[in-house]
N, C-alpha and C positions, 0 to 999 in steps of 0.2 A: 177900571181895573177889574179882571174879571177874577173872580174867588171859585178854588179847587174843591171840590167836599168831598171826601170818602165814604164809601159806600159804608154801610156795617155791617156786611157778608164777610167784605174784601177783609174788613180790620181783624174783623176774627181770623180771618186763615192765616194771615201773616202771625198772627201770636202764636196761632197753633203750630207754622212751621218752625218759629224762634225757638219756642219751648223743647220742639222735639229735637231741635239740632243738637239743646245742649243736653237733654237726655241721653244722647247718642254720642257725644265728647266722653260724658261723665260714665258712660256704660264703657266708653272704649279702654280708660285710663284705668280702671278699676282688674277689666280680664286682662289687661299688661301687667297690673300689679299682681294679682295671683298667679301668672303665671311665673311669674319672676318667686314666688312666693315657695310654687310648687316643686321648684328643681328639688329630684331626689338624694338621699345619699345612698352608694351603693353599699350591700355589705361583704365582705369580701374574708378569707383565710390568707393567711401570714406567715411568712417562715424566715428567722436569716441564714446567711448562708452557713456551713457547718464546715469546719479545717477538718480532713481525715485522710485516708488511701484509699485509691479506686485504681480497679485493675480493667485492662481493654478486655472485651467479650469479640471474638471474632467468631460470627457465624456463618454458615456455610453450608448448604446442603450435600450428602455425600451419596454414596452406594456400597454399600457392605458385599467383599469379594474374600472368601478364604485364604488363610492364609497358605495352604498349599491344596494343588488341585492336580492330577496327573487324568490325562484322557489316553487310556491304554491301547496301543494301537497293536496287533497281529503283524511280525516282521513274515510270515508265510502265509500265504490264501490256501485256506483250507476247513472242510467241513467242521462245526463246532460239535464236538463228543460230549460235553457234561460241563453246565453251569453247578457253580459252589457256591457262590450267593445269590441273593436275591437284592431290588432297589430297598434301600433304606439299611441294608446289614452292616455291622459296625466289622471291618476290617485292620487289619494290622499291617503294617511294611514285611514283604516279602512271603505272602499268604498267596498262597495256589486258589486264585477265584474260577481258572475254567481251564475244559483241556481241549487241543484239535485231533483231530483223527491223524494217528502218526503210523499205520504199518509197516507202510513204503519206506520211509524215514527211518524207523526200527529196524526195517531189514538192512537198509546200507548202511547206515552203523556197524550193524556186524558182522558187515561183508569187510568195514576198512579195521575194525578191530582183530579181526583171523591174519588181513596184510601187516598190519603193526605187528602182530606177534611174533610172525615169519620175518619179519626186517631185524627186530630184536636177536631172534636168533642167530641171523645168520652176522648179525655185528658181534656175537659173542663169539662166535666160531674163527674172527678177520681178528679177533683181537686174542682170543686163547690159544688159537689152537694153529690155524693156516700160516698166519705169518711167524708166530715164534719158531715153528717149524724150517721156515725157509732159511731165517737167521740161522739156524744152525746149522743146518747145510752147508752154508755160505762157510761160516766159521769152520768147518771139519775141513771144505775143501782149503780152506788156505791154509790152517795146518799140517796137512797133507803134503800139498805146494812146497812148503816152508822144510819138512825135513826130508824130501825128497831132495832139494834145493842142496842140500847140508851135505847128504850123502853124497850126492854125485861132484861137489868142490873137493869134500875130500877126496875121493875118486884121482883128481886132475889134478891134486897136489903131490898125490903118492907117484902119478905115473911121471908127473912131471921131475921125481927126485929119481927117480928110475930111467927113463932117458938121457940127464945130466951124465948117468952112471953108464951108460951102455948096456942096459938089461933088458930094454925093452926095443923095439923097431918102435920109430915115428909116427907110426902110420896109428899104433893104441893111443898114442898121448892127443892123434886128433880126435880119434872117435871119441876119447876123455872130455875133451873141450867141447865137445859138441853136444854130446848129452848134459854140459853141464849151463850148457847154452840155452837150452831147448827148458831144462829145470827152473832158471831164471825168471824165461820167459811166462811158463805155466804158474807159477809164485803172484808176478806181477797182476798177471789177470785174475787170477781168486783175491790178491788181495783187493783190487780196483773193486769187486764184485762185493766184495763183506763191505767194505766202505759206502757204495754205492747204497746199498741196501739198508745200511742202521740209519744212514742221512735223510735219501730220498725215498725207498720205497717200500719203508716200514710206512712213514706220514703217510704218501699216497694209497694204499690199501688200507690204512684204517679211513683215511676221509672220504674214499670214496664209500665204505661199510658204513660211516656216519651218517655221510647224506643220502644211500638208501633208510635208512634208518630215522634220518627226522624226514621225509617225504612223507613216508606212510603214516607219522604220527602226525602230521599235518594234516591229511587227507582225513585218518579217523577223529580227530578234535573237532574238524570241520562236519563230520557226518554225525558227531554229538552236539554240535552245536544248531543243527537245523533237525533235531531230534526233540531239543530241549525248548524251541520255541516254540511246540504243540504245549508246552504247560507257560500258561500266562498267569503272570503271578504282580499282584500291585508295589509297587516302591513305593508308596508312602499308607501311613494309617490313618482311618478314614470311618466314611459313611458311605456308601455304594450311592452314588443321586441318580443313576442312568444305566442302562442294561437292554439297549436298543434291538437286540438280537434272540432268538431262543436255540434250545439244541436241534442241531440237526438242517439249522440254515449256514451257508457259506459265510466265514467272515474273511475280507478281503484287505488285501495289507492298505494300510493309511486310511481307516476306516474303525474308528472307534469302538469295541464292542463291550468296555466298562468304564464308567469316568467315577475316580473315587474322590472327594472335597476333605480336607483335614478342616472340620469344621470347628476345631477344641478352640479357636482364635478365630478374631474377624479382623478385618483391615477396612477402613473405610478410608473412603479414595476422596478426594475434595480437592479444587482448585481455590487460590485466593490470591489478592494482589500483591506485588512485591513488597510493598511498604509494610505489608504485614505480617510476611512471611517472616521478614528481618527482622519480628518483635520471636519469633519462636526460637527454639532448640532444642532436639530431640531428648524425649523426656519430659515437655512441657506436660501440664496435665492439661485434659481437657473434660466432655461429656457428650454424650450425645442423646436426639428423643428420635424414642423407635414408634412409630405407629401402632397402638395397640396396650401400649408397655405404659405404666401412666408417673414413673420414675424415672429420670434419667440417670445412663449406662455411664459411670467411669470408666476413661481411655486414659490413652498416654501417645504424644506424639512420636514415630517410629521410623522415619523419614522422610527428609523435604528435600525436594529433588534441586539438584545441584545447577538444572538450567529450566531457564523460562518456555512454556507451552509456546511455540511457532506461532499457533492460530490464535491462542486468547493472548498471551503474554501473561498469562499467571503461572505462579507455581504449584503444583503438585505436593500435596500435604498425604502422607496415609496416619493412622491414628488405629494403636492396636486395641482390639476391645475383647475382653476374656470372654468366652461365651461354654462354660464349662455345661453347661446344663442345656446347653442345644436351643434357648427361646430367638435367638439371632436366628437370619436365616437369609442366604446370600441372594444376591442382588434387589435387595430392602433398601430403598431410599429413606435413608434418614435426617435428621438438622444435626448439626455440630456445633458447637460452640467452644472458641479453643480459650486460652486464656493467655493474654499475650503484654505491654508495657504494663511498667506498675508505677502510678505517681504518687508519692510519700507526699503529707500536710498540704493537700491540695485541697483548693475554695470548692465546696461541694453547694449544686443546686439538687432538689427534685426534677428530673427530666421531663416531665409534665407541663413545666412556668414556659420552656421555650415556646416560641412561636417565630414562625418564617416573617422577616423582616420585607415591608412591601417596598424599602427602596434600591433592594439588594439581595446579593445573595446570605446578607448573615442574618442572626438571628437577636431576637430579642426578647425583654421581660418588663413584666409590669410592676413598678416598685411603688412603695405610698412615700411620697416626698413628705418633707417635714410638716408644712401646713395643710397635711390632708387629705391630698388630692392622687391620683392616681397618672402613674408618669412613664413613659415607654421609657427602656435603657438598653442601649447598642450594646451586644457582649461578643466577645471573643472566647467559643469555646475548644476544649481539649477534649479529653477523654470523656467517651462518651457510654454508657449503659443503658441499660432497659429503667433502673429505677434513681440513676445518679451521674450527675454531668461535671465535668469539671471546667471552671470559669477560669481564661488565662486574666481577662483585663474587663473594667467592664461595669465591675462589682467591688463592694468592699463586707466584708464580716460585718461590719453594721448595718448594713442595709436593711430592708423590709420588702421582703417579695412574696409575689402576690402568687398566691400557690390556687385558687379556687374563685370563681368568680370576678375573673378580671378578665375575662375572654370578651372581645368588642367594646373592650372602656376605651375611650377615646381620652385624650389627654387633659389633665385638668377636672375629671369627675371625680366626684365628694365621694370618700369611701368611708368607711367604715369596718372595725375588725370583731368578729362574732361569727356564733354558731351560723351553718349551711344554713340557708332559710326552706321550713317546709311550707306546703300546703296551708297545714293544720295550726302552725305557730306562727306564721305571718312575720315581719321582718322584726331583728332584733335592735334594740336602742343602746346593748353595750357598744362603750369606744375604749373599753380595756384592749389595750395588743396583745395581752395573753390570751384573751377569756376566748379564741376560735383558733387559736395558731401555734404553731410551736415554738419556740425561742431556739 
């Protein structure tokens, strides 16, 4: 039987590898135990949620357009004689800012005012003097007619009792009749004539006197009226912003040569979506920030148009803004902000806690669950502001949410509630809920 013997090289290595395995067990069980030892806790600020009113902020960028603008256009082409402002002059409604060269114009004018005068006269003359004249004529001859008429019956009556008698021959009592015939006749035609004339041809002689007479006042109104359009004068009060023209160049009709802005008011013009529109009503108040201006401008909504933009599908919002002191100035893009539902006792967050939800489109917050740890919580929000959100569902008033320092906490890490941690102070060991948050 043959017998094994070990080296005592070999015997040592094997100890030394036994030894160092379990060096390496007992090293390994020990950086598991610390590090299980090490998990941190974070620290974090605290708020619950707050019952109060929060009103929508509707913002929207606009462009400020005056509230009256007139661009004055020449109804005549013709040389410009003398500007009366100048850009930037403060004008009034119905102010003479320039004139055109009118001689031509001046003279026909007083060519058709010398024909007016001459039509005036001669309708005083159709209505004093000519025809009451004729009327009387008229009237003489048919009383004339009338007791010529008288005379020559009785005539025919007398001869006619004197032939019954024998006194007379036959032959007078015809020539009686005859002139008394012939008297009738002339009666009848002067009176047709006076008749004629008080019915029909008094009217006809004045209306034709008339409508000579409005012709020519027509003719001269018209030759004052392309008289008077050599003085250009602005319809509304203003600031002169344009004056593209000097004296002595041609301004030609449909061709602007003052545009005046009523710049006392501003309008800013804004589009926004129906849902929101339906929260306004003229009157609503609003504000807006002017570039430059380091305050924002009180408005007031001044109308929202009654149908939807064709190409966006929003509506049309303007918002008047006082601008007595001239620092507005038009076509200035500005932000608006309107102010539009109002929710009463509503669950108030800091708009800050949300964060975009990574399995969806909502949102959510990070709350410290009862034993300590830091917990995602689905929310359904409402109304929403720059510094306050309102929670429909979600949340309760007791809760504990995580306003500061809970940004990348993954669910289930140790929190803790205290002061922001600096640099200089290193982390803090309060676990008071008040001592870093607000209640």
């Amino acid at each position: 039987m043959n017998k094994t013997t070990t080296q005592p090289g070999t015997r040592n290595a094997l100890v030394f590898f036994f030894l160092f395995s379990i060096a390496l067990v007992f090293s390994g069980c020990k950086k598991a135990d610390d590090n299980t030892e090490a998990k941190p806790t974070v620290t974090v600020q605290a708020v619950h949620p707050e019952i109060g009113a929060i009103t929508e902020e509707i913002e929207a960028d606009a462009t400020l357009a005056p509230v009256a603008q007139a661009a004055i256009l020449p109804k005549i082409s013709a040389p410009i004689k003398k500007f009366y402002v100048q850009r930037g002059s403060h004008v009034t409604a119905g102010q003479l800012v320039a004139t055109l060269e009118n001689e031509d114009l001046a003279a026909a004018a007083l060519d058709n005012k010398g024909a007016y005068s001459a039509a005036k006269g001669a309708y005083a003359s159709a209505t004093q003097s000519a025809v009451p004249e004729e009327q009387t004529r008229a009237r003489l001859d048919l009383e004339q007619a009338k007791a010529t008429l008288d005379l020559d019956n009785s005539i025919l009556n007398s001869r006619r009792q004197l032939l019954a008698q024998g006194a007379i021959p036959g032959r007078d009592f015809d020539t009686a009749q005859t002139t008394a015939s012939q008297a009738q006749a002339a009666y009848d035609i002067a009176k047709l004539k006076y008749e004629s004339l008080t019915k029909i041809g008094t009217s006809a002689s004045l209306e034709s006197a008339k409508g000579q007479l409005t012709s020519a006042e027509g003719k001269y109104l018209g030759a004052q009226a392309q008289l008077s359009y050599t003085n250009i004068r602005t319809p509304i009060s203003g600031v002169v912003t344009d004056r593209p023209l000097f004296a002595g160049e041609t301004a030609a009709t449909g061709t602007p040569v003052i545009t005046v802005m009523d710049t006392s008011t501003m309008i800013a013009k804004l589009h926004i979506a129906q849902s929101q529109a339906q929260q306004l009503s003229v009157g609503s108040t609003a504000s807006i920030s002017v570039p430059g201006l380091d305050e924002a401008i009180d408005a007031k909504v001044s109308l929202i148009s009654p149908a939807l933009d064709p190409g966006s599908t929003t509506v049309e919002v303007w918002l008047r803004i006082a601008n007595a002191t001239g620092k507005l100035k038009a076509g200035t893009t500005v932000h608006a902000t309107l102010k539009g539902r109002t929710a009463q006792s509503a669950l108030l967050i800091p708009s800050e806690v949300l964060h975009r939800s990574t399995e969806g489109a909502g949102k959510v917050v990070m709350v410290i669950a009862p034993d300590g740890t830091a917990a995602k919580r689905n929310v359904i929000v409402g109304i929403q502001t720059t510094e306050s959100t309102q929670i429909l569902s979600g949340l309760k008033s007791s809760d504990t949410v995580i306003v500061t320092g809970g940004y990348g906490l993954d669910d289930g890490t140790k929190v803790k509630i205290g002061p922001a941690e600096t640099k200089d102070s290193g982390d803090s060991d309060s676990s008071d809920p008040k001592a870093g948050g607000k209640e």
